[in-house]
Each structure stands twice: as structure tokens, then as C-alpha cells.
C-alpha positions as CSV (number, residue, x, y, z in Angstrom):
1,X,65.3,-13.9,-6.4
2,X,64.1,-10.6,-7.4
3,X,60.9,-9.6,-6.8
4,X,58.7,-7.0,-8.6
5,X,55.2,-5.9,-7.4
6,X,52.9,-4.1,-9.1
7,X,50.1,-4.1,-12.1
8,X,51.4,-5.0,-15.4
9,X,49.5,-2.4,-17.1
10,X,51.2,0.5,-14.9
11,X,54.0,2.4,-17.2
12,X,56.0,2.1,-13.9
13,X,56.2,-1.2,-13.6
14,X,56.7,-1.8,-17.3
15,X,59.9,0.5,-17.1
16,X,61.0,-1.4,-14.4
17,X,60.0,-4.6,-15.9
18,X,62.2,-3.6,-19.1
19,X,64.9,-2.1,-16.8
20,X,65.8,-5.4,-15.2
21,X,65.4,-7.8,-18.5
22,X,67.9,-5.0,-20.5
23,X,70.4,-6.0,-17.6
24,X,69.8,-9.8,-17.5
25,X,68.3,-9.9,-14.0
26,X,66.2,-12.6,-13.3
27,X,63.3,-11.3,-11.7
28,X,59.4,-12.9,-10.5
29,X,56.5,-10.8,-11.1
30,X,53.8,-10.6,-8.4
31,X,50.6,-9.2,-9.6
32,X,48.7,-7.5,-7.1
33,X,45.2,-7.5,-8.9
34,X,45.9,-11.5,-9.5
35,X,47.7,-12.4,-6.5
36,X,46.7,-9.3,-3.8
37,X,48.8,-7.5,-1.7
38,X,50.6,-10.4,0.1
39,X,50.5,-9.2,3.8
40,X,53.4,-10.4,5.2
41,X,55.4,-8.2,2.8
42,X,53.7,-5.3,3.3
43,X,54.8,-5.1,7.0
44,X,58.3,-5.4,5.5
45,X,58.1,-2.9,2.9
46,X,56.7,0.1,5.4
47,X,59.4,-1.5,7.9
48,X,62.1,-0.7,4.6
49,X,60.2,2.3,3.3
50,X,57.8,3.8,5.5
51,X,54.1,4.5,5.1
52,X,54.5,8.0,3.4
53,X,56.3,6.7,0.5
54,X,54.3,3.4,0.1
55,X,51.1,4.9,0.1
56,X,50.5,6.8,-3.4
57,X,49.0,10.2,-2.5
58,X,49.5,11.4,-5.9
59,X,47.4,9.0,-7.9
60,X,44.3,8.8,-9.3
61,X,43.0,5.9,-6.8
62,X,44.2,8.3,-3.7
63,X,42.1,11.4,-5.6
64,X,38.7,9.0,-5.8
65,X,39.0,8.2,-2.0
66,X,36.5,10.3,0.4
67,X,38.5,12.4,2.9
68,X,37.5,9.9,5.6
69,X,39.8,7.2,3.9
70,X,42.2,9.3,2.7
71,X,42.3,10.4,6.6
72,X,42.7,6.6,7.6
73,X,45.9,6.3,6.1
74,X,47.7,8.8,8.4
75,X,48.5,5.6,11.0
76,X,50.5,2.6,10.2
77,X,47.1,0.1,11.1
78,X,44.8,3.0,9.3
79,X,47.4,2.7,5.8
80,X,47.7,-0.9,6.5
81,X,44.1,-1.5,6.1
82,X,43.6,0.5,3.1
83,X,46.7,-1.1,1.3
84,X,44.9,-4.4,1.8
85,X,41.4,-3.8,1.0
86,X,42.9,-1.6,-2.3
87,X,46.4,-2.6,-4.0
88,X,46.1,0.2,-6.3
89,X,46.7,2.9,-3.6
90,X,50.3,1.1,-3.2
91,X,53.2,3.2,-5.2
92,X,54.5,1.1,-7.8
93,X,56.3,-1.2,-7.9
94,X,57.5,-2.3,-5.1
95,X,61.1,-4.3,-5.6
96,X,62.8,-7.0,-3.1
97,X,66.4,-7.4,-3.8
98,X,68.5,-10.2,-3.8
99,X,70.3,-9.0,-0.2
100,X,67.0,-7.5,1.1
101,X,66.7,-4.2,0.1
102,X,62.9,-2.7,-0.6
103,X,62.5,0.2,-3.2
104,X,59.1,1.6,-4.0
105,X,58.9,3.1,-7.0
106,X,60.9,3.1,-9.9
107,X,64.5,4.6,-9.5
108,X,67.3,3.5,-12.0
109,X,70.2,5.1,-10.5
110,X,69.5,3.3,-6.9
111,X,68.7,0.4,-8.8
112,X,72.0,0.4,-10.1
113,X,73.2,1.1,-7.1
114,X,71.2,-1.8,-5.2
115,X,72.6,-4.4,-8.1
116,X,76.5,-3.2,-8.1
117,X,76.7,-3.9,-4.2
């Protein structure tokens, strides 16, 4: 089964959301600010991804963070940490695919890729 991570209120997860029901993909939801960041997973997504694309820099969450905790997140246990005490610094949304890919953020043209494999 698909799964997509995220906040339902976030425009990229609704795109994403939409992108997958348009195509007839059957798809959970995990809600982060219902469900948390399940840790397990996150090892796997840095593992897929790495820790400079899971972690949002550009948000607004990232901006409101004191430099000391924005300086945390520049080693794996340090990002870790902060993607588990706050989901909302995690880039959105995070997808596991039916043969194990990760993508992080939402990308139509790998998608399409991923799903056409």
C-alpha cells in the first residue's frame, strides 16, 4: 500500500492527495499531528532521502527555530531529534511506494515515474 505522510491542511499534501485519487491509486494517509512522526520510518526516509532534503529549511517552522536548533539539525541524531519532537519541520509529504521507494515532497513527473515501473 501507498503511503502518504504529512498534515492535511498543507497545499502539498493536498496536491499530492488529489494527484494519486485522479490516477486511482489506493493510498493510506498518515497524519503526523494525529499519529506523530512514526520513528521507525523516519530512519528509512533519511536512509532513502537524506537529512538535507527531509528537513524543511525553507519553512515557516524552520524560520521560528533559535539558531541553536536550527544548528542541531546539521547531524543525523541532532535532525533526528528535532523531526521527532516537531513533525512540522519534516518536508511534506513524505510518500512510500508500493516497491519501496521514498519521495519527500511533492514531484509529479517522478511520481509518474515511481508508478510506471
Amino acid at each position: 500500500m501507498i503511503t502518504v505522510y504529512g498534515i492535511p491542511n498543507c497545499d502539498a499534501v493536498k496536491k499530492a492527495r488529489a494527484w494519486l485519487t485522479a490516477r486511482g491509486l489506493d493510498y493510506t494517509f498518515h497524519d503526523f499531528r494525529k499519529q506523530g512522526v512514526p520513528e521507525s520510518q523516519l530512519h528509512a526516509w533519511a536512509k532513502a532521502a537524506g537529512w538535507d532534503k527531509l528537513i524543511n529549511r525553507q519553512g515557516t517552522t524552520w524560520r521560528k527555530l533559535d539558531a541553536a536548533l536550527q544548528a542541531s539539525a546539521a547531524t543525523p541524531l541532532g535532525a533526528q531529534k528535532l523531526a521527532l519532537s516537531n513533525s512540522s519541520i519534516i518536508k511534506r509529504p513524505v510518500v512510500t511506494w508500493l516497491k519501496g521507494d521514498v519521495t519527500v515532497g511533492f514531484d509529479p513527473l517522478r511520481w509518474s515515474e515511481i508508478v510506471t515501473k
